[in-house]
FIVEXRO-259465 format. One record per residue (C-alpha): x, y, z; residue number from 1. Coordinates in pm, whole numbers, plus 50000, padded with zeros to 5 digits. Example, Ala and Ser with C-alpha at 12.3 -4.5 7.8 and 13.67 -1.06 7.14 Angstrom:
<r x="51230" y="49550" z="50780" pos="1"/>
<r x="51367" y="49894" z="50714" pos="2"/>
***
This chain:
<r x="50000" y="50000" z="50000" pos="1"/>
<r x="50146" y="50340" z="49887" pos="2"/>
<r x="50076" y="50655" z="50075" pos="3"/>
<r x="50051" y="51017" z="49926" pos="4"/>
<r x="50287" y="51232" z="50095" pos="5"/>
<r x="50267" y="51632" z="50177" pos="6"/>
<r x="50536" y="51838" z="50247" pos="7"/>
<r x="50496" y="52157" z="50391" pos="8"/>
<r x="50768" y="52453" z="50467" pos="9"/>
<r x="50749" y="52793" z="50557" pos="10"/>
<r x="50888" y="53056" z="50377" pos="11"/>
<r x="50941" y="53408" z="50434" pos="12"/>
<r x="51182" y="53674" z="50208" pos="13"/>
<r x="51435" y="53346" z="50172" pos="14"/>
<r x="51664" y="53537" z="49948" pos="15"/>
<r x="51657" y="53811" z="50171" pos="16"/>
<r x="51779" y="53595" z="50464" pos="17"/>
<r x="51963" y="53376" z="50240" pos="18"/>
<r x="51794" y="53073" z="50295" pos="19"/>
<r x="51870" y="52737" z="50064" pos="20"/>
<r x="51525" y="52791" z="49922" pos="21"/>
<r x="51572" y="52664" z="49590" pos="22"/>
<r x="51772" y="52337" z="49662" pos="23"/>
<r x="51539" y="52262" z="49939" pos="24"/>
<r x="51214" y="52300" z="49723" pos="25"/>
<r x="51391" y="52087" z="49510" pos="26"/>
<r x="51433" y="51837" z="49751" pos="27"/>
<r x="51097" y="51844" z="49851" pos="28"/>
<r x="50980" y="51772" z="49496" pos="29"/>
<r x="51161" y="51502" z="49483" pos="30"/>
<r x="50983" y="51325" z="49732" pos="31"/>
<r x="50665" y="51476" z="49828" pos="32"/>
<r x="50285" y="51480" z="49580" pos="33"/>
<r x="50299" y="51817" z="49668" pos="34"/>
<r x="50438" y="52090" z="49810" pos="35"/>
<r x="50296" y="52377" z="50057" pos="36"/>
<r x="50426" y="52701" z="50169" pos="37"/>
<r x="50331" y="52869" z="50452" pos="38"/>
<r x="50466" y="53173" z="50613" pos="39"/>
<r x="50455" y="53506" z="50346" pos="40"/>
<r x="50345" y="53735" z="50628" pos="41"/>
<r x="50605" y="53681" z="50900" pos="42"/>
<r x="50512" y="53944" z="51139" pos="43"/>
<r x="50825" y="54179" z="51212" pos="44"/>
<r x="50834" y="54117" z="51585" pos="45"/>
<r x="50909" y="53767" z="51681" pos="46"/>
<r x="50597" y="53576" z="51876" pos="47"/>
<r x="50633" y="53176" z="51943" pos="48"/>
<r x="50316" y="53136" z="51913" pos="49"/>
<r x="50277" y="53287" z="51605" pos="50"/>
<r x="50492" y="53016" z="51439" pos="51"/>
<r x="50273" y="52716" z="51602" pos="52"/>
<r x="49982" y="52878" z="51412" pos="53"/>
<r x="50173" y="52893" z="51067" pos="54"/>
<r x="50296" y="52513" z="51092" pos="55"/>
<r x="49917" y="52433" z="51161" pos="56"/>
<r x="49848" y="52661" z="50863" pos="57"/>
<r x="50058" y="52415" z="50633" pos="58"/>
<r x="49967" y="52098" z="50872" pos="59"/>
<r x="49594" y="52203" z="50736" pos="60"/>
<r x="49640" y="52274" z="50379" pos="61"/>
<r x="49775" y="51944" z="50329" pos="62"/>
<r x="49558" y="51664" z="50147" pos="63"/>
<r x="49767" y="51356" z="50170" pos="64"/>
<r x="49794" y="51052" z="50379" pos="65"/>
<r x="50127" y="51160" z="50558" pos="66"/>
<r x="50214" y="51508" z="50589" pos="67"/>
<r x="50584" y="51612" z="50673" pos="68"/>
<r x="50682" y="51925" z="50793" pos="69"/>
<r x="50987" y="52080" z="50683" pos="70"/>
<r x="51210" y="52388" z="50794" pos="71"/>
<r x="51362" y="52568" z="50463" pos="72"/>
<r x="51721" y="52478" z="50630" pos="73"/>
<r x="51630" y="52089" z="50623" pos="74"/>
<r x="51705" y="51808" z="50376" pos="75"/>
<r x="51634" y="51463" z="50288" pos="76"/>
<r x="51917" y="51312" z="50121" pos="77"/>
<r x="51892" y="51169" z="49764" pos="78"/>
<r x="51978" y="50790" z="49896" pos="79"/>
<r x="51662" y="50803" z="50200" pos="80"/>
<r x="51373" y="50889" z="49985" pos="81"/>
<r x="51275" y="50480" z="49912" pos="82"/>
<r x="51354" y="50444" z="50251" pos="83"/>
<r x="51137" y="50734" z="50351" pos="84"/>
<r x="50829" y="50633" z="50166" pos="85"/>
<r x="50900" y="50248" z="50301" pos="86"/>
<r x="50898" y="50369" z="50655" pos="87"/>
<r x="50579" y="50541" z="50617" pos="88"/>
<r x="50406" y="50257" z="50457" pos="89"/>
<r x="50505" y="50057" z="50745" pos="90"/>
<r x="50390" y="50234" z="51006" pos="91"/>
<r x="50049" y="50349" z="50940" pos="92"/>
<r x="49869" y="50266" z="51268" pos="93"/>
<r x="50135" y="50549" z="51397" pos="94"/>
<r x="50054" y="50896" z="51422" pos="95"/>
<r x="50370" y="51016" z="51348" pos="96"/>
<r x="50740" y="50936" z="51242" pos="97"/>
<r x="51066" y="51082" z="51371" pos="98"/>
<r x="51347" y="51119" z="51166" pos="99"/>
<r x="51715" y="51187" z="51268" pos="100"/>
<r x="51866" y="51537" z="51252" pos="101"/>
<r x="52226" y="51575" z="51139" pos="102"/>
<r x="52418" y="51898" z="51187" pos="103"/>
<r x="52666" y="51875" z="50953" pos="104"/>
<r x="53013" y="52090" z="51031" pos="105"/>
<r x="53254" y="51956" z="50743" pos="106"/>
<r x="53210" y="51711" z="50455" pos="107"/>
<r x="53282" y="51427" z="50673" pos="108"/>
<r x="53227" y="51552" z="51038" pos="109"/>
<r x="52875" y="51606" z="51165" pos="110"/>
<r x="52684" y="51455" z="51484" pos="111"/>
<r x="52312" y="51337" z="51521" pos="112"/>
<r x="52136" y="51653" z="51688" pos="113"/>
<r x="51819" y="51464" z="51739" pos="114"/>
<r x="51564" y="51295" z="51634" pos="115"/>
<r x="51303" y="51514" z="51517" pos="116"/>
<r x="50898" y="51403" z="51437" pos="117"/>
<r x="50815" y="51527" z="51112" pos="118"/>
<r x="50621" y="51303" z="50941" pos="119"/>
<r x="50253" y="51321" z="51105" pos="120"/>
<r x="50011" y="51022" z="50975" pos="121"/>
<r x="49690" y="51278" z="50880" pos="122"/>
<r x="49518" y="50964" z="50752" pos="123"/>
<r x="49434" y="50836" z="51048" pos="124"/>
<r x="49485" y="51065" z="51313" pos="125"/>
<r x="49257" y="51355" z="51259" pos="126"/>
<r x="49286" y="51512" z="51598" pos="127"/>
<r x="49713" y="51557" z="51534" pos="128"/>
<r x="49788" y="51939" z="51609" pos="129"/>
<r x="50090" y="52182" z="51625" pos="130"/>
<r x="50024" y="52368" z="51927" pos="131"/>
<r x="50279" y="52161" z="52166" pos="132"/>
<r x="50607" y="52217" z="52347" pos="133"/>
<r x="50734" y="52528" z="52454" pos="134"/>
<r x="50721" y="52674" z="52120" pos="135"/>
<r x="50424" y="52605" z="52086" pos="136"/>
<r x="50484" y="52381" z="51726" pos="137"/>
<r x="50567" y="52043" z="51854" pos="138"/>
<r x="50270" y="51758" z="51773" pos="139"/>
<r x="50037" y="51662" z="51985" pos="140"/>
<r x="49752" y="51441" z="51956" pos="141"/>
<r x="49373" y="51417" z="52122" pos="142"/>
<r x="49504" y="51760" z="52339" pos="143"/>
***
């Protein structure tokens, strides 16, 4: 059984603050039935809350099985996506799916930062929210 897959980022003035937009749209593409963007009208002052509400924005406009949510500074390597799409297959009695972080220094020196859930099973977990965490943006389920 094959599951659709969302992707959603947000995105705000990227070349402005220099962000990788670009490569990681590409990226995206690459493994996601579609793509959302979230996050034109950044307000100038900083509020935590305030990016909660824009990953539920994306979280909401998404309209496949799995939807992953994705910082424009984040990647998927070429070599995972299979493995990506496997995992999720496998695992859809779970409401979500953490992936491991890298934080890459050099070439060939980098460290796991954490793991980090991403990948949030909207099939069948309807109640699955942003609003968690100190930030306010980690997942939660059924409050």
């Amino acid at each position: 059984m094959t599951n659709s897959l969302s992707i959603f980022t947000t995105m705000t003035n990227p070349e402005e603050r220099m962000d990788p937009w670009e490569e990681a749209l590409n990226c995206y593409n690459d493994l996601a039935d579609e793509v959302i963007i979230v996050g034109k009208d950044w307000p100038d002052e900083f509020v935590f809350e305030h990016i909660g509400k824009t990953f539920q924005e994306g979280f909401d406009k998404c309209n496949n099985d799995w939807a992953i949510r994705m910082d424009l500074d984040y990647f998927f390597h070429e070599k995972d996506l299979s493995k990506i799409r496997k995992i999720l297959t496998e695992n859809t009695e779970s409401p979500a799916v953490s992936f491991p972080q890298y934080q890459f220094f050099t070439a060939d020196r980098y460290q796991i930062k954490t793991k980090i859930c991403v990948a949030l099973n909207k099939k069948y977990f309807k109640n699955i929210k942003l609003n968690g965490g100190g930030d306010l943006c980690l997942p939660t389920l059924n409050g």
